[in-house]
C-alpha positions as CSV (number, residue, x, y, z in Angstrom):
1,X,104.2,-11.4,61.1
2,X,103.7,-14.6,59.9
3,X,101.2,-13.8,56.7
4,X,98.2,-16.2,58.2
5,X,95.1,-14.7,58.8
6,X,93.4,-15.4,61.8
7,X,89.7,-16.2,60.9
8,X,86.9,-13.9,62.9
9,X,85.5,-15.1,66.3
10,X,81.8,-16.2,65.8
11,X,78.9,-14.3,67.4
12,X,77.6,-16.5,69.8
13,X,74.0,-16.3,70.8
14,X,74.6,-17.3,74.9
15,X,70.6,-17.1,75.2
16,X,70.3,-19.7,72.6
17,X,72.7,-21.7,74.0
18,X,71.0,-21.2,77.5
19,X,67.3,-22.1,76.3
20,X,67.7,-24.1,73.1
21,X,63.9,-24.9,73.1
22,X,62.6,-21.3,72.3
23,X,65.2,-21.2,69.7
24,X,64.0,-24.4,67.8
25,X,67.7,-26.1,68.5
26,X,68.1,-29.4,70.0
27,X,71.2,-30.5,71.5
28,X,71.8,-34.4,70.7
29,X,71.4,-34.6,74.6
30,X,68.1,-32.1,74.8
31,X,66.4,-35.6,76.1
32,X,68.2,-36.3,78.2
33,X,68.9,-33.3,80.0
34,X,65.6,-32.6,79.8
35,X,64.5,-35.6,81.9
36,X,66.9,-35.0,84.3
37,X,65.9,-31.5,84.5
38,X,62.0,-32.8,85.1
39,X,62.8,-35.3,87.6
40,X,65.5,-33.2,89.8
41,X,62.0,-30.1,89.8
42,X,60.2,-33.7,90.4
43,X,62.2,-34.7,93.5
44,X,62.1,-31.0,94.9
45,X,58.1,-31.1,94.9
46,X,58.3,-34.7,97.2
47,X,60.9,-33.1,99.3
48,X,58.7,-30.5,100.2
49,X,55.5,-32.9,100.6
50,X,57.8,-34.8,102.5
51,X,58.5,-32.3,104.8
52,X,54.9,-31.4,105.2
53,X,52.8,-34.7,105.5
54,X,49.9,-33.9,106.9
55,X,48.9,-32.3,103.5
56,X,49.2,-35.5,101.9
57,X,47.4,-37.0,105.1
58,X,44.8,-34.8,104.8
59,X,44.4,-35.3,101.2
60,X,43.5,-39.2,101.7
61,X,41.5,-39.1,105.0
62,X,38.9,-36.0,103.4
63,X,37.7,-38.5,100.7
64,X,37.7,-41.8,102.6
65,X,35.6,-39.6,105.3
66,X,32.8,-38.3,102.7
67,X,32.7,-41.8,101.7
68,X,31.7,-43.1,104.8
69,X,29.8,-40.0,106.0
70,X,27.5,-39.9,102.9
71,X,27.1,-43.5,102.7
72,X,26.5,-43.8,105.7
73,X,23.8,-41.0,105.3
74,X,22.0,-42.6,102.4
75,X,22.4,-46.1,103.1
76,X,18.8,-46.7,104.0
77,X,17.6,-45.0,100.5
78,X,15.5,-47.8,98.3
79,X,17.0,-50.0,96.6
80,X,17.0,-49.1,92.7
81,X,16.9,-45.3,93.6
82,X,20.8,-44.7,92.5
83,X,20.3,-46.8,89.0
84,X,22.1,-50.5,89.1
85,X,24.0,-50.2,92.2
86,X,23.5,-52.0,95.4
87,X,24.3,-49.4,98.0
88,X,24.4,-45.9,97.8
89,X,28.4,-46.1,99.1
90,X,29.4,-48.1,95.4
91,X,27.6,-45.0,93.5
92,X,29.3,-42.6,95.5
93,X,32.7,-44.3,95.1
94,X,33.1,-43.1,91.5
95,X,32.1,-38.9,92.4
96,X,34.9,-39.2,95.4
97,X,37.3,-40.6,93.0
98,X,36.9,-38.0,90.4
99,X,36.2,-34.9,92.5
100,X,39.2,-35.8,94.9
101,X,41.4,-35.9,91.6
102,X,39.9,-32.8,90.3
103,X,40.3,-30.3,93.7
104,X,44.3,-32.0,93.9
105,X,44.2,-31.0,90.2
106,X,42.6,-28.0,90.7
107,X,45.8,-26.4,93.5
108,X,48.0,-27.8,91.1
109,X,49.4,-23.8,90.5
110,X,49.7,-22.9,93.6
111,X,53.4,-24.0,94.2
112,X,54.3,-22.3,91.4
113,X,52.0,-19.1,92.4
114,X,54.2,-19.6,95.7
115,X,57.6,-20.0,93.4
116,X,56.8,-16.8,91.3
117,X,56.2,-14.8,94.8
118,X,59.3,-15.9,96.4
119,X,61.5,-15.6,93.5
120,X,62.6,-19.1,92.8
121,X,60.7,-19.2,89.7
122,X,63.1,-16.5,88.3
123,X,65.7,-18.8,89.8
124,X,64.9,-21.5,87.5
125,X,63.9,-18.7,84.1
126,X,67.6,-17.2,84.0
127,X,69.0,-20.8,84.8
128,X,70.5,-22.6,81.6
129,X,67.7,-25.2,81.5
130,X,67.6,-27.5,78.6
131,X,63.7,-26.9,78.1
132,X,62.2,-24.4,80.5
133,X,59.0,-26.7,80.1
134,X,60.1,-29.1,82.5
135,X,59.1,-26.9,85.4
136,X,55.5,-27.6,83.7
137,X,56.3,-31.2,83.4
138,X,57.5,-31.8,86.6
139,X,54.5,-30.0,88.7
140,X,52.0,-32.4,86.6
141,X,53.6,-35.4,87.2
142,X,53.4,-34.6,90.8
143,X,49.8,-33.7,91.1
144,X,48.7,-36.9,88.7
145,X,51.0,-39.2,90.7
146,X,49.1,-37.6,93.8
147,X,45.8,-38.2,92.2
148,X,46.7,-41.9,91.4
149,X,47.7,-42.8,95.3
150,X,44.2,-40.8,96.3
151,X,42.4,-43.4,93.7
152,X,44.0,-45.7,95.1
153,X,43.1,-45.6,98.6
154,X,39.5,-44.4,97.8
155,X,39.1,-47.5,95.7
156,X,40.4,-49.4,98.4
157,X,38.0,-48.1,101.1
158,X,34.7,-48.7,98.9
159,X,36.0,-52.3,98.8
160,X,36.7,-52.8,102.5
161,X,33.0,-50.9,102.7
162,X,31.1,-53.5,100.9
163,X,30.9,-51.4,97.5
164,X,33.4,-53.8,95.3
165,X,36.5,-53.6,93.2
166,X,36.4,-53.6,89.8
167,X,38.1,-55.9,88.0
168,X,41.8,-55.5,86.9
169,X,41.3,-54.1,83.5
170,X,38.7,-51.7,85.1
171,X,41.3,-50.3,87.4
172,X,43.6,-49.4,84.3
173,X,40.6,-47.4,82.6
174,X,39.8,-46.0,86.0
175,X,43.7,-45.3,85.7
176,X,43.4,-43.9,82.4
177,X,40.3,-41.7,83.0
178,X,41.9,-40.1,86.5
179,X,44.9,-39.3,84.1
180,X,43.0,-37.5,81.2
181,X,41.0,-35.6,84.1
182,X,44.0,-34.9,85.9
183,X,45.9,-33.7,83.1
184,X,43.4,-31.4,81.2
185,X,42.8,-29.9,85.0
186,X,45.9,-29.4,86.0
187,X,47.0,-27.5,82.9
188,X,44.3,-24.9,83.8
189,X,45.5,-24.3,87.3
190,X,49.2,-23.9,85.6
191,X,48.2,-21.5,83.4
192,X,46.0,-19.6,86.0
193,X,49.2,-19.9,88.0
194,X,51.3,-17.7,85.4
195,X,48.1,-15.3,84.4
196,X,46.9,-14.0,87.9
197,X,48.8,-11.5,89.7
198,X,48.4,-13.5,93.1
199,X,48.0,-16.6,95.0
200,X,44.9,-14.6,96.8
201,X,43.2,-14.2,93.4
202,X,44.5,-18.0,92.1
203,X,42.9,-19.4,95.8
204,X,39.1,-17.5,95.1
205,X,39.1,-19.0,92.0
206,X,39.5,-22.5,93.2
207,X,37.0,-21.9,96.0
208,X,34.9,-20.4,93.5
209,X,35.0,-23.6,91.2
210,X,35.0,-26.2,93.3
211,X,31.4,-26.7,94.7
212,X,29.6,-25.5,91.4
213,X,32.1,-28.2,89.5
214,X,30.8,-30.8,92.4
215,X,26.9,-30.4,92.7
216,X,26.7,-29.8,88.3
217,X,27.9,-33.1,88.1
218,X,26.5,-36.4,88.5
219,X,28.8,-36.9,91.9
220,X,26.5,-36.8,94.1
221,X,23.1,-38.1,92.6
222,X,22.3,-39.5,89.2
223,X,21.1,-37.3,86.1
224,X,17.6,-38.2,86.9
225,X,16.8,-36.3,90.1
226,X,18.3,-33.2,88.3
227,X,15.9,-30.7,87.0
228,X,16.2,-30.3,83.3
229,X,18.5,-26.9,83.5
230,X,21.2,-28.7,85.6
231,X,20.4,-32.0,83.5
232,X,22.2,-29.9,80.6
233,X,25.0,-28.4,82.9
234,X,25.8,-31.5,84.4
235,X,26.3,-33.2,81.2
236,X,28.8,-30.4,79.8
237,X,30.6,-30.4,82.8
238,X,33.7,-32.8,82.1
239,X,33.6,-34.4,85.3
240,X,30.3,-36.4,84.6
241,X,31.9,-38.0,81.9
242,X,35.0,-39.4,83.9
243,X,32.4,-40.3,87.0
244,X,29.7,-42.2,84.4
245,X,32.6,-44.8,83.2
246,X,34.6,-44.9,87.0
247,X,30.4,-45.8,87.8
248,X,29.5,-48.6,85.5
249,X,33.1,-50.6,86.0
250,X,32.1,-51.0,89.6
251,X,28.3,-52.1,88.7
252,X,29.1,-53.8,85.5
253,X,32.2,-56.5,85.1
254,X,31.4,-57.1,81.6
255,X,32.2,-53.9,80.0
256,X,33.7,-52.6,76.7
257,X,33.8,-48.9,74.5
258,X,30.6,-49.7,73.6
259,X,28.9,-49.6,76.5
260,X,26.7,-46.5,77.2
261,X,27.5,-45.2,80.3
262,X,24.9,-42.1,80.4
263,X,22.1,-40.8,78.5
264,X,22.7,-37.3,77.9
265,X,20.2,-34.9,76.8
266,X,21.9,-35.0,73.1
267,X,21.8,-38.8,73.5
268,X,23.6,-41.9,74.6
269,X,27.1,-41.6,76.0
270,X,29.0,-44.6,75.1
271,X,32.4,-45.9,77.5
272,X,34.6,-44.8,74.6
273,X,32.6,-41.6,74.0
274,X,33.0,-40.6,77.2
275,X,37.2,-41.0,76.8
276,X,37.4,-39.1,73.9
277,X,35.8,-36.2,75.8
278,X,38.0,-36.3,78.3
279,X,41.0,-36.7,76.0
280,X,39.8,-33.7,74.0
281,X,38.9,-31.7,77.4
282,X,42.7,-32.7,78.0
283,X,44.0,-31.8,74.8
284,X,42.0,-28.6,74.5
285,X,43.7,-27.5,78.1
286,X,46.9,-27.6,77.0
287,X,46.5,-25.9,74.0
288,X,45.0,-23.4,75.8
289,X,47.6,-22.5,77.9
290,X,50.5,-22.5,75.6
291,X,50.4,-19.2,74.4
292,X,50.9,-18.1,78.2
293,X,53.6,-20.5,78.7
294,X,55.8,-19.1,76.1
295,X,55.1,-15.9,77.1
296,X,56.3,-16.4,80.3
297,X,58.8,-19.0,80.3
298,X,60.7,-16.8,77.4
């Protein structure tokens, strides 16, 4: 015996260790572990589209087909019957862009419906992930990068149609608004994801939504030729208020957050008005569904 006393062993807490982020402990490498957490669940999601591409395929030829279908179906309207635009192909331009970002939005939970059913999802739960969040992260970046490479090609048909491109700073806030939409979208679907049971029940939800979400909204024809009723849906639905800005950058190049983009029934919808709906309808999503998260990503 040497007299020294050997101090106690600490209790360690392994599941804080493990999942520092439900804990409210950061590493000094959290960040950084964290991104590379999100862009390895990132990487997995392109593998698999990779390995699939006729979804992606089928994803850019729907749109650029209801563009040419229904302008091609409405081309002979009168002129001044769609408000300031020229052909009935530049109004529809902005619904296609917006609807095609809301549906990809809108099956944004089903891989992780299809994770939680195959076990993978409890994989990647009892794994020692720096922030369990980044299997959120990583499944929006996916759907929004989708969303922007749909834009993208839409906006690229309507030009090679006749219907115009707007001008550089329009495609950022085009950009910007397919982001917000995205976003505040695909935060629902996630958090439907962990809520339902099934991806039967998650799938007649989005078939449910879809087409009400489409024909309530100023997609298809402008707030005018609605009767009053769907006059006061279509201007709560969020969608109107990314199509309405996405609209007047293709008729108007001189634009700012001033500009009013629709008249509601409540009163004039101004470029910047519009935003900060969709910012809120964002923000508002994601609040929604963090209760959920925590509950099931603890």
């Amino acid at each position: 015996m040497s007299g020294t006393i050997t101090p106690p062993k600490p209790d360690i807490n392994w599941q804080q260790v493990a999942s520092p982020q439900l804990y409210g402990d950061v590493t000094p490498n959290f960040f950084g572990e964290l991104v590379q957490e999100t862009f390895a669940l990132t990487r997995r999601l392109f593998i698999q589209l990779q390995r699939r591409p006729s979804s992606l395929i089928a994803s850019l030829v729907q749109p650029v087909m209801w563009l040419i279908l229904f302008g091609a179906l409405f081309q002979n309207a009168p002129k001044g019957i769609f408000g300031d635009t020229t052909n009935y192909g530049q109004f529809l331009g902005a619904g296609i862009i917006v609807f095609t970002a809301f549906a990809g939005a809108l099956n944004a939970g089903l891989p992780v419906m299809f994770d939680r059913e195959f076990g993978f999802l409890n994989r990647l739960l009892v794994a020692p992930l720096a922030s369990r969040f980044s299997i959120v992260l990583a499944s929006a970046i996916f759907i929004i990068s989708q969303s922007f490479l749909q834009a993208a090609v839409i906006i690229a048909a309507t030009g090679f149609l006749g219907a115009g491109i707007p001008s550089l700073a329009g495609l950022g806030a085009i950009a910007l608004i397919v982001f917000l939409l995205a976003l505040g979208v695909t935060a629902l679907s996630l958090g439907l994801s962990f809520a339902l049971p099934g991806h039967i029940e998650l799938l007649a939800v989005i078939f449910v939504a879809t087409l009400p979400m489409l024909f309530a909204s100023t997609a298809l024809a402008p707030l005018s030729f609605m009767p009053e009723w769907l006059q006061v849906i279509a201007t709560l639905n969020p969608l109107s208020y990314a199509i309405e800005p996405i609209r007047y950058l293709y008729t108007h190049q001189d634009w700012g957050l001033s500009s009013i983009v629709m008249h509601a029934f409540w009163g004039d919808v101004s470029f910047g008005g519009a935003m900060l709906i969709l910012l809120g309808f964002a923000s508002i999503a994601l609040l929604i569904i963090q209760p959920r998260l925590r509950r099931t990503l603890a």
